[in-house]
C-alpha positions as CSV (number, residue, x, y, z in Angstrom):
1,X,103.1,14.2,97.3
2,X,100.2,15.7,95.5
3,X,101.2,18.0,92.2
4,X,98.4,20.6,91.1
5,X,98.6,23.1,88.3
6,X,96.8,26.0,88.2
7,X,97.2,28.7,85.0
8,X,100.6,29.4,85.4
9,X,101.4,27.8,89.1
10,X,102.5,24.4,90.4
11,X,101.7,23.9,93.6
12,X,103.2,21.0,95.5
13,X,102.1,20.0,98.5
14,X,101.2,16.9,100.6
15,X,105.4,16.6,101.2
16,X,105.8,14.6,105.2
17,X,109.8,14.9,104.7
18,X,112.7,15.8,102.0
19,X,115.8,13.9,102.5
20,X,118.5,12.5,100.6
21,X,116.3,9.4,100.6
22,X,113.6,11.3,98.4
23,X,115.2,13.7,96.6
24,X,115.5,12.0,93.6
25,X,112.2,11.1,93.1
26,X,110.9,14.3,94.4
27,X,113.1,16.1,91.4
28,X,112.1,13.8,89.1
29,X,108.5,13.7,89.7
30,X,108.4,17.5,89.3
31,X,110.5,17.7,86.4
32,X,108.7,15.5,84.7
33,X,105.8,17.1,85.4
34,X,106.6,20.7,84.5
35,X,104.6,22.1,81.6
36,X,106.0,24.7,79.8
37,X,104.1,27.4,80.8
38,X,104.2,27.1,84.3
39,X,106.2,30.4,85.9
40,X,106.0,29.2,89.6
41,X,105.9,26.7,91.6
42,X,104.8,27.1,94.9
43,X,105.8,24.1,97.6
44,X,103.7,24.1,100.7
45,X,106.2,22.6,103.4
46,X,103.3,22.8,106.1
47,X,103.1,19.3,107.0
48,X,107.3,19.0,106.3
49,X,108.9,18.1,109.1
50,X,112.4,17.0,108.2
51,X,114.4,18.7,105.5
52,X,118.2,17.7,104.6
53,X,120.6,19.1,102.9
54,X,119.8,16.0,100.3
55,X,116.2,17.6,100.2
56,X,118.0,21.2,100.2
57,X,119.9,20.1,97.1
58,X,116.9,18.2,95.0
59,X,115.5,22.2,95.8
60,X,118.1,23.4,93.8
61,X,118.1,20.8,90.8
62,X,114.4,21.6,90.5
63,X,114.9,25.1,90.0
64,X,117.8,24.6,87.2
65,X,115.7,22.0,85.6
66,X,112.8,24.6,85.8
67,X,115.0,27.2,84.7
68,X,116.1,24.9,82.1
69,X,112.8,23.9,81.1
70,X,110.9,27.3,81.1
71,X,113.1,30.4,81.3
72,X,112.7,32.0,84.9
73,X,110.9,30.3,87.1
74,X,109.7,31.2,90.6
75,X,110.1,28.8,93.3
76,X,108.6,29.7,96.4
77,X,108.5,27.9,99.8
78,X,105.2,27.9,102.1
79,X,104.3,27.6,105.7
80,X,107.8,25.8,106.6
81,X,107.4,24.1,109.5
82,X,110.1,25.8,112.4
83,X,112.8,22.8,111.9
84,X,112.5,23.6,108.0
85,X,112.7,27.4,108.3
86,X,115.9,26.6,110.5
87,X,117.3,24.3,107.8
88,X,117.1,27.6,105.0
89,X,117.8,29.6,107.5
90,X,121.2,27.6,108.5
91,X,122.1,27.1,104.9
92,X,121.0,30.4,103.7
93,X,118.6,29.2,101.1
94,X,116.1,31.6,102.8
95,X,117.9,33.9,100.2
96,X,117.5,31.8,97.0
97,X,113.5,31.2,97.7
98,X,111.3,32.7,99.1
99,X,109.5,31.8,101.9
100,X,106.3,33.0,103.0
101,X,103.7,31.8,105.7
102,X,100.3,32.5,105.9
């Protein structure tokens, strides 16, 4: 996983699968990496191919820990791969972040 920050954005990418397996390190990692002024975080799921609902859930600790952390922050979800979108799409998570492809 490779963790970037740029002005006011984290961007995540470099993520090969989420599962229960890694979501605890994957919240972790970005928690503890979360400056204070960042006001997005942007998680390129491009080269994602296997989300849970493990990995659906560390999703949703990161934003409360964000939220937490920072006040409002925006997560948003890039370039998920098709089993991915299904997996927000299935669990309706599509309505909590964003997604966008390029």
């Amino acid at each position: 996983m490779n963790i970037c920050q740029s002005g006011d954005t984290l961007s995540v990418s470099g993520l090969m699968q989420l599962g229960g397996a890694d979501s605890s390190s994957f919240k972790a990692t970005l928690c503890a990496a979360l400056p204070s002024e960042v006001r997005n975080i942007d998680i390129d799921l491009s080269q994602t191919g296997y989300v849970d609902c493990g990995g659906v859930g560390a999703l949703i600790a990161l934003k409360n820990c964000a939220d937490r952390r920072n006040g409002a922050v925006a997560i948003r979800l890039l370039n998920p791969t098709p089993p991915v979108r299904r997996m927000f799409k299935l669990t309706r998570m599509d309505r909590v972040f964003p997604i966008h492809r390029s």
